[in-house]
C-alpha positions in Angstrom: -30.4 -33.2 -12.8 -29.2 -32.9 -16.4 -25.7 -31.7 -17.6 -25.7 -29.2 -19.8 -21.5 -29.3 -20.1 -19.4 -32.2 -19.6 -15.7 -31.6 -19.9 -13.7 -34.5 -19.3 -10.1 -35.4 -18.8 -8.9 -31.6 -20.6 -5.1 -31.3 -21.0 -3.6 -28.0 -22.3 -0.1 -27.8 -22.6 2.0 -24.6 -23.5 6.2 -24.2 -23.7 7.2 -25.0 -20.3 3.9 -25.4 -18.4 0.8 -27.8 -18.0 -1.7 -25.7 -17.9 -4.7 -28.4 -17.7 -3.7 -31.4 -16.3 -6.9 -34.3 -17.7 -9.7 -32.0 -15.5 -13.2 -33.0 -15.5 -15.9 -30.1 -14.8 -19.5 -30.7 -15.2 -22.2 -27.8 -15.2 -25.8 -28.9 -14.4 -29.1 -27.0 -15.7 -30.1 -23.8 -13.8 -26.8 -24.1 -11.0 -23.9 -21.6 -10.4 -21.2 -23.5 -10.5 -17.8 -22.2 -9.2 -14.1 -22.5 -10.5 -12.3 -22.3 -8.0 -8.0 -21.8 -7.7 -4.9 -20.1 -7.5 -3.9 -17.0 -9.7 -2.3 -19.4 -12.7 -4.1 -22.3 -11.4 -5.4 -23.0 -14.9 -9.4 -21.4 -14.5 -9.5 -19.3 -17.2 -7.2 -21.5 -19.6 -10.0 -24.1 -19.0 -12.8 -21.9 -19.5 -11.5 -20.3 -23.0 -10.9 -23.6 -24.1 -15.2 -24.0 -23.5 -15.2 -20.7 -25.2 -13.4 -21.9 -28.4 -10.5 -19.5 -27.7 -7.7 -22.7 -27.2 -7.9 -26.2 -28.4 -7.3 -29.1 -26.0 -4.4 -31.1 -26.7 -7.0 -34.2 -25.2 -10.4 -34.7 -23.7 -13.7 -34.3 -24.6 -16.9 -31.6 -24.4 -20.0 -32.5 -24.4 -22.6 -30.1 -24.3 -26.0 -31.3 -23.6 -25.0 -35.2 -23.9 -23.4 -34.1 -27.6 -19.5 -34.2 -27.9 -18.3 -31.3 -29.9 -15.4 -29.6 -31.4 -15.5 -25.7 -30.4 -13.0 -24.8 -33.0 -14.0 -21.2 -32.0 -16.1 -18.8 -30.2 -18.8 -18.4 -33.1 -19.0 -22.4 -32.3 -19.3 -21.6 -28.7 -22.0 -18.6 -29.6 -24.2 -20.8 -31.8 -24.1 -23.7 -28.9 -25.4 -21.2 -26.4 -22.3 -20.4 -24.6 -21.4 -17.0 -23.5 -18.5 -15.1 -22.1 -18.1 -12.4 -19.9 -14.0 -12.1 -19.7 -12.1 -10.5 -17.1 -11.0 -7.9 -19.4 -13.8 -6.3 -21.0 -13.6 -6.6 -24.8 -15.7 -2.9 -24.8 -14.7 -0.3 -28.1 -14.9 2.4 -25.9 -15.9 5.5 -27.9 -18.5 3.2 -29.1 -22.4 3.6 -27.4 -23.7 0.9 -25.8 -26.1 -0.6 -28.4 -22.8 -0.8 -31.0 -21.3 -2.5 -28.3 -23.5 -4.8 -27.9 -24.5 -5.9 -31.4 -20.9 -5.7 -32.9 -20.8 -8.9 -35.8 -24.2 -9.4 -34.9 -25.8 -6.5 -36.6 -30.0 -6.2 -37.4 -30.2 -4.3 -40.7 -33.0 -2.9 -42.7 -32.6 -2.0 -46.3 -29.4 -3.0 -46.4 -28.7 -0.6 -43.2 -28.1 -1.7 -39.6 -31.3 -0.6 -37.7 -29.8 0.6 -34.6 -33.6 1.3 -33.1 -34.4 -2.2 -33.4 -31.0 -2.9 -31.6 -32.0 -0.2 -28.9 -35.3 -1.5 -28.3 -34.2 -5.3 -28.1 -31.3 -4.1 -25.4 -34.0 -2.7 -23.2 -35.8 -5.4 -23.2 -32.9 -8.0 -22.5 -31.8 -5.1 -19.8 -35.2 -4.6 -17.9 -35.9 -9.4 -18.3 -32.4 -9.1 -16.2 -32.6 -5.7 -14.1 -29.6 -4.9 -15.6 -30.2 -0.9 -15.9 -28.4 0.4 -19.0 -28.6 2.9 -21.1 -28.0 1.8 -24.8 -26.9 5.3 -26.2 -24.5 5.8 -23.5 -20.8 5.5 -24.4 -18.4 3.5 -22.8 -16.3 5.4 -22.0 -19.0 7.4 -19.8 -20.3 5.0 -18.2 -18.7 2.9 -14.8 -16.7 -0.4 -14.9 -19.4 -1.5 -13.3 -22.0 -1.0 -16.0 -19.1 -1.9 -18.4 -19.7 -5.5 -17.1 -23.7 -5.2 -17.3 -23.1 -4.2 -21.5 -21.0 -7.6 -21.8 -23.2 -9.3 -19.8 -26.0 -8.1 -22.2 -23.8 -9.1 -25.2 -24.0 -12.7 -24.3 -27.5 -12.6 -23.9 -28.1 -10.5 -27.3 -26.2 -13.6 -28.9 -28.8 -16.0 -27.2 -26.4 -17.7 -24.7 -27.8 -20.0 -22.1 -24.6 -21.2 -20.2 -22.4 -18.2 -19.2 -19.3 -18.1 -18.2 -18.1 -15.4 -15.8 -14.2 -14.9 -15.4 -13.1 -12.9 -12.3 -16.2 -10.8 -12.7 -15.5 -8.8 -9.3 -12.3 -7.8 -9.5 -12.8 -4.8 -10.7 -16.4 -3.8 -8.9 -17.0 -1.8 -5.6 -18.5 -4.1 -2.8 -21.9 -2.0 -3.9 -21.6 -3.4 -7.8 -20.5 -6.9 -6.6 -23.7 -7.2 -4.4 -25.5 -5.8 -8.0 -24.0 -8.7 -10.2 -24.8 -11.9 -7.4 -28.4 -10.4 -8.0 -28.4 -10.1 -11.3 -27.0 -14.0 -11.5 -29.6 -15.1 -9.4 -32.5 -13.6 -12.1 -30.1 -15.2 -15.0 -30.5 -18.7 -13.2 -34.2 -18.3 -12.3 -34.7 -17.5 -16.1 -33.4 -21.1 -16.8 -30.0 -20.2 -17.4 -26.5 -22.1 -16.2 -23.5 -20.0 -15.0 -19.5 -21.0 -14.6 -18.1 -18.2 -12.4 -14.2 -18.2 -12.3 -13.4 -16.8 -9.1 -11.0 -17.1 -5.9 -13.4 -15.1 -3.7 -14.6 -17.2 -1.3 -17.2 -15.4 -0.1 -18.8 -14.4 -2.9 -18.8 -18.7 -3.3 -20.6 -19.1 -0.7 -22.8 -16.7 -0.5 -24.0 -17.6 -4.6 -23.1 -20.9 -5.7 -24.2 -24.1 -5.4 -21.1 -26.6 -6.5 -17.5 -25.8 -6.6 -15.0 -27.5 -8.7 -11.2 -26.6 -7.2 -8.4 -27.1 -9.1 -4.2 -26.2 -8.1 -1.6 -26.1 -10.6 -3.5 -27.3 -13.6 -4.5 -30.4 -11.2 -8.6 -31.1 -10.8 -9.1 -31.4 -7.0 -12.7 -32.4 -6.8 -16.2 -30.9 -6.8 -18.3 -30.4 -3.4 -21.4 -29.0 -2.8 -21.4 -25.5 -1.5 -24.2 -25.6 1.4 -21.7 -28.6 2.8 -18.0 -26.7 3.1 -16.8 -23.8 4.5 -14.2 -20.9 3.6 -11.4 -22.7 5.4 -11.6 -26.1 3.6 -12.1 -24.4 0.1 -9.1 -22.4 1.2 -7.1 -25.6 2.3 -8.4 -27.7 -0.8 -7.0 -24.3 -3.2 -3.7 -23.9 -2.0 -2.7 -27.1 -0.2 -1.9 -25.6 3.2 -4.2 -24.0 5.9 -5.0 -20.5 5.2 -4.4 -17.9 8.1 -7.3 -15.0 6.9 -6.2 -12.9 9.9 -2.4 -11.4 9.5 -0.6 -12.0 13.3 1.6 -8.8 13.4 3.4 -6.9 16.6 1.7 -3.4 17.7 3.1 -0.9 15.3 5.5 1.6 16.5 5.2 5.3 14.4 7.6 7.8 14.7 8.2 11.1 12.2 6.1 11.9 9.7 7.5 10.4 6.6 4.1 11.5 4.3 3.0 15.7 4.9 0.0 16.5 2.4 -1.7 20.0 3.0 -4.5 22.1 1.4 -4.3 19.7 -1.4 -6.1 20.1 -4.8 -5.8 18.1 -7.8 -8.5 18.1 -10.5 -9.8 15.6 -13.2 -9.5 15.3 -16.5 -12.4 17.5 -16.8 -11.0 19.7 -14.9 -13.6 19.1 -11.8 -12.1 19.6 -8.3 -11.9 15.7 -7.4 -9.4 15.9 -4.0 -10.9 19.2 -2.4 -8.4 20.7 0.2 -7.0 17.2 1.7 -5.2 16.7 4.3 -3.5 13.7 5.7 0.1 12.4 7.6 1.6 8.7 6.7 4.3 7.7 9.7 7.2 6.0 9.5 6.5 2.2 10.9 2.9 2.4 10.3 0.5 1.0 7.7 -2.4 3.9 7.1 -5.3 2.6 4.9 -7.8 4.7 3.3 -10.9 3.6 3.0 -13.6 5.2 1.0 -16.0 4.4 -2.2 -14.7 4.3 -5.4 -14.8 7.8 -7.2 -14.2 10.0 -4.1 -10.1 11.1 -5.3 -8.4 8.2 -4.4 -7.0 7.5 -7.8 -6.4 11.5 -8.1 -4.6 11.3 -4.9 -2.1 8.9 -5.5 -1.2 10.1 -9.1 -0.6 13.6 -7.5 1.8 12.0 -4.9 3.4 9.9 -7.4 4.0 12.6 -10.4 1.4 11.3 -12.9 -0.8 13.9 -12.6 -0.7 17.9 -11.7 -1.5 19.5 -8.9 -3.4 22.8 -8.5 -3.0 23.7 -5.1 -1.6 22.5 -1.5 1.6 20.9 -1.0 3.0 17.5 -0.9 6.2 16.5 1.2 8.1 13.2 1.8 10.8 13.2 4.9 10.8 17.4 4.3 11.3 17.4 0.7 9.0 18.9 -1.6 7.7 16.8 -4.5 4.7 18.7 -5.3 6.3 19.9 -9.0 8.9 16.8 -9.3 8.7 14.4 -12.2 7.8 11.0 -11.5 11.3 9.6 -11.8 12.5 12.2 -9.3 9.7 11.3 -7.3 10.6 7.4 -7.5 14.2 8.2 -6.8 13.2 10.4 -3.6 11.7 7.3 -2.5 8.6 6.4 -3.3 7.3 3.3 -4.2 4.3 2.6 -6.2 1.8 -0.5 -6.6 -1.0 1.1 -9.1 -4.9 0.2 -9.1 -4.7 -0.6 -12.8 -1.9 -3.1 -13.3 -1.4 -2.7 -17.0 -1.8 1.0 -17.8 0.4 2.1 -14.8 2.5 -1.5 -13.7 3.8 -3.4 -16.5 5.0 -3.1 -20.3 3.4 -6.2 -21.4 4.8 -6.6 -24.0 8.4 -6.7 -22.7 9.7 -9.8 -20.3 9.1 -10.3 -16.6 12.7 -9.7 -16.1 12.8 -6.2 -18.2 9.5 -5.8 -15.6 11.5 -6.2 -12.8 13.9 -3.6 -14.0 12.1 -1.1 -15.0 12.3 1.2 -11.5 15.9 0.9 -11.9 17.5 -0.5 -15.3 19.5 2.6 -15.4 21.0 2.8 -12.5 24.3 0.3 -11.1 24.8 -2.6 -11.5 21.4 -3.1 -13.8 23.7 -0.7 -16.7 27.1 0.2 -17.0 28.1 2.9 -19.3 24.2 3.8 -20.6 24.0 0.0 -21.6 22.0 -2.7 -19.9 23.5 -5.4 -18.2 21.6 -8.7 -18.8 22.9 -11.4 -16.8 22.2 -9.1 -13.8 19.3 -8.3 -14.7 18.4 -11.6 -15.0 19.8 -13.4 -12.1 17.6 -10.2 -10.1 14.6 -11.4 -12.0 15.1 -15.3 -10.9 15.6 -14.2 -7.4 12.5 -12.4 -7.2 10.4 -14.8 -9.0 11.5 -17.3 -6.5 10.9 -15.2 -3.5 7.5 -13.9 -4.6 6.2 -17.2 -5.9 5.6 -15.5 -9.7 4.4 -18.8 -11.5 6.1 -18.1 -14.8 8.4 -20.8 -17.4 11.0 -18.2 -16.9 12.5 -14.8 -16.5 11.9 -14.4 -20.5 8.7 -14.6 -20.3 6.7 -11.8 -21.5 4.3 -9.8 -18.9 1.1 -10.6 -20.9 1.7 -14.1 -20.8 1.3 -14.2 -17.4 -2.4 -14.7 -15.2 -3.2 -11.3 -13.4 -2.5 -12.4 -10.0 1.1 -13.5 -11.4 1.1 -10.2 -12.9 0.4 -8.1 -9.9 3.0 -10.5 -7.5 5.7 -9.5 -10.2 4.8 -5.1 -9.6 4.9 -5.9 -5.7 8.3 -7.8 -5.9 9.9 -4.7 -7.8 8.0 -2.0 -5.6 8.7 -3.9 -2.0 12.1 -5.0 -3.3 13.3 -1.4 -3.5 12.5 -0.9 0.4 10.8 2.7 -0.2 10.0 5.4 2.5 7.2 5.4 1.5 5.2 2.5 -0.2 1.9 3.3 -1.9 -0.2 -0.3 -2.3 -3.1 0.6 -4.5 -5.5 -2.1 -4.6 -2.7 -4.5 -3.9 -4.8 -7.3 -3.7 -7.1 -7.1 -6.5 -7.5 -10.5 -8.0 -5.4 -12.2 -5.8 -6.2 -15.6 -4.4 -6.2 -16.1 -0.5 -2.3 -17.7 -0.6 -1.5 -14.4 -2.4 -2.8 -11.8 -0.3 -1.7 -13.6 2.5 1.6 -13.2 1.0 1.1 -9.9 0.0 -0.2 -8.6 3.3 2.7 -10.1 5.6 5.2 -7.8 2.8 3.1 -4.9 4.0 3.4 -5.4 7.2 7.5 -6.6 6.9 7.9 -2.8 5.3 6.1 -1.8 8.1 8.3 -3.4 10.4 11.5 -2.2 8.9 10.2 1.3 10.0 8.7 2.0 6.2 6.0 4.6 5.9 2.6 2.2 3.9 -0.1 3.6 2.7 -3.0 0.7 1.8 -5.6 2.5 -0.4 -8.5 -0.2 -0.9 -11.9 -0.6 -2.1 -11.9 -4.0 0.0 -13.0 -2.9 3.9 -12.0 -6.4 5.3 -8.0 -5.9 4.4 -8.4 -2.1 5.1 -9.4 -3.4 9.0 -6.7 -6.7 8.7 -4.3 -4.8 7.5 -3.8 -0.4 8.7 -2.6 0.7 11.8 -5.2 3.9 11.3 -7.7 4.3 9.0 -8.7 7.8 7.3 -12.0 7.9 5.4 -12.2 9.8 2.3 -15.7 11.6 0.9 -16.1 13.9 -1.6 -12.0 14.7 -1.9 -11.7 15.2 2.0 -10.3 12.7 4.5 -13.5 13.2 6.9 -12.1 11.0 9.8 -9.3 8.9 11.2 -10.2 5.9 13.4 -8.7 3.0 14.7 -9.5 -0.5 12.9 -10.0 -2.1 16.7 -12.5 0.6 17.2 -14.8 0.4 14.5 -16.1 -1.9 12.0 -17.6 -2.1 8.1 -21.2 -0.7 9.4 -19.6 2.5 10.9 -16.7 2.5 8.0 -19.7 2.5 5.4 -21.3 4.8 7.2 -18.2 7.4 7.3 -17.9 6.7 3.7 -21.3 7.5 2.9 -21.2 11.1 3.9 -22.6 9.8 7.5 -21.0 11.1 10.8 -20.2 8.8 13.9 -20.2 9.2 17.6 -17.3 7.5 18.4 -15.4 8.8 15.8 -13.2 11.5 16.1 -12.4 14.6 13.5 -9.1 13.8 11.1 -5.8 14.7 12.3 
């Protein structure tokens, strides 16, 4: 079978790090071939260097038996590659169709023909059964469907090898069943596919090779059909994976979390959370599980002061917090991992270290007399990189820098660090490797242990049942029912979530 990229011996070095340490990839006709490694492992630096976006300091690429120089992505476009980045690169109060032919524009007369443009999408989207709407506007339309529009803006630009970066870390387990379709029509059309990913199922269940690499180091290339989630997990981190978390029974007491008749709208000021009602113990981990769009996001911005509420009350130990700022909602003792790591977690453009501070920069002994003491500040940050295994050159390094996982294991350091009453772990795990939410999971459950009050909100139902102590459903704004994870499983659970009622479930307390 015929390569149709060859990259051999790639080294990418930037201050303080080896990101690419001489690894060899090679991508046949018509496969799906995964990358597979750690958060900061090295995948996507590897993959925008393919894409133009980097330079290797040494190696070669050959793409179809050629050696060439991708000095950038229009290099990259005109050789037939295409990416679809983890980040979609979307102008959002732009439709679709502008979207999609942005630098590559049709014209007539001297005009872009946007008709041409429309009719050429639909096409490209019906070939791929990618269902979108070219007038729609992004900002409209799911993240989800956001993917489908990049996914069409490859193909618009005539790509035949595609490379996919995280391309799930984002989507509901409904969308992520969508894409591994939609890349199984792209490859039965003839094309070749790189997916950049650290789900493991998702590799076995779409791939057929898989190339692992650890700390900028290539580890080899196997054949899907002859591995297994364990060894890709050994092979990725160096260690045996546990996938199950061993913890002790948990032990709740009071109710540290009271939320009552609650009511909090959208920002088109549409009911979302719908008379709610829910308790969060003290030594407990309570997960909610639900799809994506039913108030969760609502939910946690009321309890955490980013957004207003318009009826019910919201308590913590006794204390109200239903008009408190955030701050004064921090201070009372909340902590807060959010979904969306760079609107709500980070400043990326400041260090890790100011990161690590930013809870608490103003409080003893981070500041004395209103001004910020750095050497604490730093010696914090080094302590907590250490502990939480944040793979950055240093404390000075800015958040951006950073891979997403690294990113995220930085936001749970500060939050966990603080010991909150209550801890609120939104999507904790998004984008994390196995090591990491291994990691991440035994914190959880350490807060737990220390008599903390967790509440897990994930769109992931295998860590909702690893990880809570009780599980409440949420539909339509409503927690519809508790059950217990050793009761039930994801075909009831989807069920609940669905609107559906079960037997052997009981109404929410």
């Amino acid at each position: 079978m015929n390569n149709v990229i060859e990259m051999n011996n790639i080294r990418k070095e930037f201050p303080g790090i080896v990101a690419n340490d001489n690894i060899t990839i090679q991508l046949r006709q018509g496969e799906i071939h995964a990358l597979l490694g750690e958060n900061g492992a090295g995948k996507s630096t590897l993959m925008n260097i393919l894409f133009g976006l980097y330079q290797p300091d040494k190696g070669e690429i050959k793409v179809r038996g050629e050696k060439v120089n991708i000095t950038d992505p229009n290099v990259a476009n005109r050789l037939g590659i295409g990416m679809v980045h983890q980040h979609f690169m979307l102008v959002e109060n732009f439709t679709v169709a502008e979207n999609i032919i942005l630098g590559s524009e049709p014209t007539k007369a001297g005009r872009i023909d946007i008709r041409k443009a429309e009719k050429e999408i639909r096409e490209l989207s019906e070939k791929y059964g990618l269902s979108v709407d070219p007038k729609a506007k992004i900002e409209d339309i799911s993240v989800g469907m956001q993917q489908r529009v990049e996914i069409i803006k490859t193909l618009y630009r005539g790509a035949e090898i595609l490379i996919f970066d995280e391309p799930t870390a984002a989507l509901t387990p409904q969308e992520i069943h969508e894409l591994i379709q939609i890349m199984k029509a792209l490859v039965k059309e003839g094309k070749s596919i790189i997916l950049i990913t650290h789900k493991l199922k998702e590799i076995m269940s779409v791939c057929d090779r898989c190339t692992v690499i650890r700390r900028g180091v290539g580890i080899g290339t196997v054949e899907v059909k002859e591995t297994n989630p364990d060894a890709l997990a050994a092979m990725m981190v160096g260690r045996e994976v546990n996938f199950k978390v061993d913890r002790k029974k948990a032990e709740p007491k009071h109710n540290v979390l009271e939320i009552n008749d609650l009511v909090v709208q959208d920002v088109r000021k549409v009911s979302v959370v719908n008379g709610l009602n829910l308790e969060v113990k003290s030594g407990e981990i309570l997960g909610i599980a639900g799809v994506d769009g039913n108030g969760q996001t609502e939910l946690i911005e009321a309890i955490t002061g980013l957004r207003k509420i318009n009826n019910g009350t919201i308590t913590l130990n006794g204390k109200d917090l239903t008009k408190l700022k955030t701050r004064k909602v921090t201070e009372a003792g909340i902590g807060h991992i959010p979904q969306d790591r760079h609107k709500h977690g980070l400043v990326l453009d400041f260090s890790i270290a100011e990161n690590i501070v930013l809870q608490t920069y103003y409080q003893e002994p981070y500041s004395k007399n209103k001004v910020i003491n750095f050497p604490v500040v730093f010696e914090k940050s080094r302590k907590l990189i250490e502990e939480y295994d944040v793979r950055t050159p240093s404390e000075h390094t800015l958040a951006r820098a950073l891979s997403g996982g690294n990113q995220q294991k930085a936001i749970i350091a500060r939050e966990v660090d603080r010991s909150p009453e209550l801890l609120i772990a939104a999507q904790p795990t998004r984008g994390l490797d196995v090591g990491a939410i291994e990691f991440i999971h035994r914190k959880l459950i350490e807060e737990r242990d220390k008599g903390r009050a967790v509440l897990l909100v994930s769109l992931e139902l295998d860590e909702v049942l690893n990880v809570s102590d009780r599980i409440a459903v949420i539909y339509e704004g409503k927690i519809v029912a508790i059950v217990d994870p050793k009761e039930t499983d994801e075909k009831e659970l989807g069920l609940l979530m669905a609107g559906g009622e079960s037997k052997r479930v009981g109404e929410a307390k």
